[in-house]
Structures are given as structure tokens and as C-alpha cells.
C-alpha positions in Angstrom: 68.7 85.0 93.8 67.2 84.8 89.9 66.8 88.7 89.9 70.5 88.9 91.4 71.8 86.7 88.5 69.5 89.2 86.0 71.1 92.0 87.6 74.7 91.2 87.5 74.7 89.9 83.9 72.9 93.1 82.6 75.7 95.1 84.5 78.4 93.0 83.3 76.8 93.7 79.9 77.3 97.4 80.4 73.9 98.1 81.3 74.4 102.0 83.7 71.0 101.4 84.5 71.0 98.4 86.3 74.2 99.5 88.1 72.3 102.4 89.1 69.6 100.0 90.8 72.0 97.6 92.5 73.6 101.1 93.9 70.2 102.3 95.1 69.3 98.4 96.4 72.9 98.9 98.6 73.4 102.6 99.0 71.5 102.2 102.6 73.6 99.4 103.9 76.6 100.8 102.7 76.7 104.3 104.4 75.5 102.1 107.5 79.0 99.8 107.4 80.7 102.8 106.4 79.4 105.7 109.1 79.4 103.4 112.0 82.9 102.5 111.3 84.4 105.9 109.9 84.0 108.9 111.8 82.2 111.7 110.6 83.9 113.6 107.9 84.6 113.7 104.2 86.2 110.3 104.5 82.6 109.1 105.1 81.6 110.0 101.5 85.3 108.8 99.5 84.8 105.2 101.3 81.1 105.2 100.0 82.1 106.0 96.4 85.2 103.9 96.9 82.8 100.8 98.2 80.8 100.6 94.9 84.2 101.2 92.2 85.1 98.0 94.0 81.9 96.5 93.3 82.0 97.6 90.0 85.0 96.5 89.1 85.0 92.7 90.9 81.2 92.1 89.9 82.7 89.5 87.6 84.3 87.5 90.5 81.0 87.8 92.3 79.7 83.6 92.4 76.8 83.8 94.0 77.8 82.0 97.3 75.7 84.4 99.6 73.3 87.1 98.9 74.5 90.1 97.1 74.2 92.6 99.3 76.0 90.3 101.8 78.6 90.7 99.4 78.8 94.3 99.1 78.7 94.6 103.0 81.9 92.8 103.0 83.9 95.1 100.6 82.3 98.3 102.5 83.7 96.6 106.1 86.9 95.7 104.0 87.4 99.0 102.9 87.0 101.0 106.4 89.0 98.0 108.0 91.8 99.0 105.2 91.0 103.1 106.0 91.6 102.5 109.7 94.4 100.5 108.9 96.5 103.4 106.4 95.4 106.4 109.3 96.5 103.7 112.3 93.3 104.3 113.6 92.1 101.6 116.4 89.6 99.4 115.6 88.6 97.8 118.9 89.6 100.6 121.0 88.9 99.8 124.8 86.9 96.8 124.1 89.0 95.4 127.0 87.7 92.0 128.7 78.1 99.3 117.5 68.9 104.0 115.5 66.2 103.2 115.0 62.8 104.4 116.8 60.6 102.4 119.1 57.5 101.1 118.4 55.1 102.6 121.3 53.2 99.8 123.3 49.9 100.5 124.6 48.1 103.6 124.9 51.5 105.2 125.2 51.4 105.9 121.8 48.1 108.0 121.9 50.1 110.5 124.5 50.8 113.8 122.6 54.5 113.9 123.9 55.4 110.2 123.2 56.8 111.7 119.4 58.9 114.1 120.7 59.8 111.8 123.7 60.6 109.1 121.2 62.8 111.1 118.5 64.5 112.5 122.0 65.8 108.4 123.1 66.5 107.5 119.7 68.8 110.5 119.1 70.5 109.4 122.5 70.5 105.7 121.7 72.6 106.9 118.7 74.8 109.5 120.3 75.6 106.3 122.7 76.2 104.2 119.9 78.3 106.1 118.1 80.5 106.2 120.8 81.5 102.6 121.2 84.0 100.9 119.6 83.7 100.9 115.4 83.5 96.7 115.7 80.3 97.0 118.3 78.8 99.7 116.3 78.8 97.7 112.9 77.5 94.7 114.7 74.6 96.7 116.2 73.6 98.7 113.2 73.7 95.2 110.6 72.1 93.2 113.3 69.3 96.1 114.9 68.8 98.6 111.9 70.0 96.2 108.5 68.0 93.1 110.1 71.2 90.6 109.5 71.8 87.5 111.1 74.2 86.3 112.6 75.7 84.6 109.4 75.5 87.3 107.2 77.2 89.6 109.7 80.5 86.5 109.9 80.8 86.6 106.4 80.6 90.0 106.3 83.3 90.7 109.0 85.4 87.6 108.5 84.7 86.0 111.8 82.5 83.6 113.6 79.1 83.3 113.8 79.8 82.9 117.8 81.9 86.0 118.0 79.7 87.9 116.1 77.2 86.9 119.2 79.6 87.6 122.0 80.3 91.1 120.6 76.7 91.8 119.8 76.2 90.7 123.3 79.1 92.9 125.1 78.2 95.9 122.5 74.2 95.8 124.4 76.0 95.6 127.5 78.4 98.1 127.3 75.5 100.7 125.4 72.9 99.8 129.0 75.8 100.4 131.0 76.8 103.9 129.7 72.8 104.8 129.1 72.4 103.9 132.8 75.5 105.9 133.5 74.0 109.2 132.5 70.7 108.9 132.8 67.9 107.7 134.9 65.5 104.9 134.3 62.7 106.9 133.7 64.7 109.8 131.3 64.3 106.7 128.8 
């Protein structure tokens, strides 16, 4: 938290250099808010850049309440929840009632094929997750690939820590359910 404090008083001192750091520290988690929640496209890119003006611009208001980056998450979700909004874009569409690679196990790892077999599920995994509901899709990717908990990913979207859970829960289900849909057991 001291290096946070170091960092946002020598960019509040007009120090580019150290904004260029806390944009390289974030840059990762905020194309993950933004491209799980923003389909692919030029939008994408604008919401990116958009993300870290805001960030620039409030870093004054920023009181040290959570982590940083937990911070930053919250203006890139605000900002795609306020994109969807303006293009009336549904958020939790059909939610009704969102890779990373595997780590092989065992001597599957020594096969020659388990690379290609591996890069082959993740890019399926990630086809499927791109595919459910924006809401699902930024839970999975902040909770699987941005190692969040469960608080973090509340104050991020604004909601609680037990609905944060419940979705993370139906997002899983729903992803088994259309990965069992199309393919057999053994294809992953």
C-alpha cells in the first residue's frame, strides 16, 4: 500500500513517468474488464483509453480504501456498464433463472501432443466464455485469470460478495453445460 501512496503522489506531482507505470501495473486488468464486457471492435480500444483519462483525472479522490488496482477495475466495469448503457446493449442477456491454460498432471505433460491438445481446449474454453453473458464473463476472467476474490470483484461491480458467488457459480454451470453440449468428455 506504501508504494501505492509513492505512486499516486508522484503522479499527482506531475510525474508522466510514474503514470506510465501505474498504466503498465493495470493495463492487463483493464483490457480484461473491458474485452470480456465489450465486444470485439474498436470500442474495445476507446473504453481502454477512456478507463485510464478517468483515472487520471479522479487520482486525487482516490483514499486508499481498497487496493489500487481494485480501484481502477471499478472505473473500467463503470465505464463498459455506461457503454452498454448509451448503445442499449443488454447486460445480463438470457441469464434467466464470464483463458487461461491448464497445468498438465502427471506424465500427461511428457506426451508430445498435450501442447497442441492444451492450446486447442483453452482456445475453446474461451470461445465458450466469450459467449455468455458480459456479467458471467467479467466474473470468470477477475476471479480465474486476474486471481480476485470475491471482495474485490463486489467492490468492483457494486454488488455482493454472495452474488458475486452465485453468478460465479451459475457462469461455471452454464460454461460445463454448453462445453458438454458440443463436445464429448474426452474432446476435452
Amino acid at each position: 500500500m506504501a508504494d501505492q501512496r509513492a505512486l499516486v503522489e508522484q503522479i499527482l506531482a506531475g510525474d508522466n513517468k510514474a503514470f506510465k507505470t501505474l498504466i503498465t501495473d493495470n493495463q492487463r486488468l483493464v483490457s480484461h474488464v473491458v474485452f470480456r464486457m465489450i465486444r470485439p471492435g474498436p470500442d474495445q480500444e476507446d473504453i481502454c483509453q477512456e478507463v485510464f483519462i478517468k483515472v487520471y483525472q479522479n487520482l486525487d479522490r482516490f483514499r486508499f480504501d481498497s487496493k489500487l488496482s481494485t480501484w481502477i477495475a471499478r472505473i473500467a466495469y463503470t465505464s463498459c456498464l455506461n457503454f452498454l448503457d448509451k448503445k442499449k446493449l443488454p447486460l445480463y442477456d438470457d441469464l434467466g433463472d464470464e483463458g487461461q491454460s491448464f497445468e498438465p498432471v502427471g506424465k500427461e505433460a511428457d506426451r508430445p501432443d498435450f501442447r497442441f491438445e492444451e492450446s486447442e481446449v483453452s482456445d475453446i474454453l474461451k470461445a465458450e466464455i466469450d459467449d455468455i453473458p458480459p456479467v458471467y464473463r467479467t466474473i470468470v476472467t477477475l476471479y480465474h485469470l486476474d486471481q480476485m476474490s470475491y471482495a474485490e470483484i463486489a467492490k468492483i461491480m457494486k454488488m455482493p460478495e454472495g452474488t458475486v458467488k452465485s453468478y460465479l457459480f451459475r457462469a461455471r454451470k452454464l460454461l460445463k453445460e454448453k462445453l458438454l453440449a458440443k463436445y464429448k468428455r474426452e474432446e476435452l
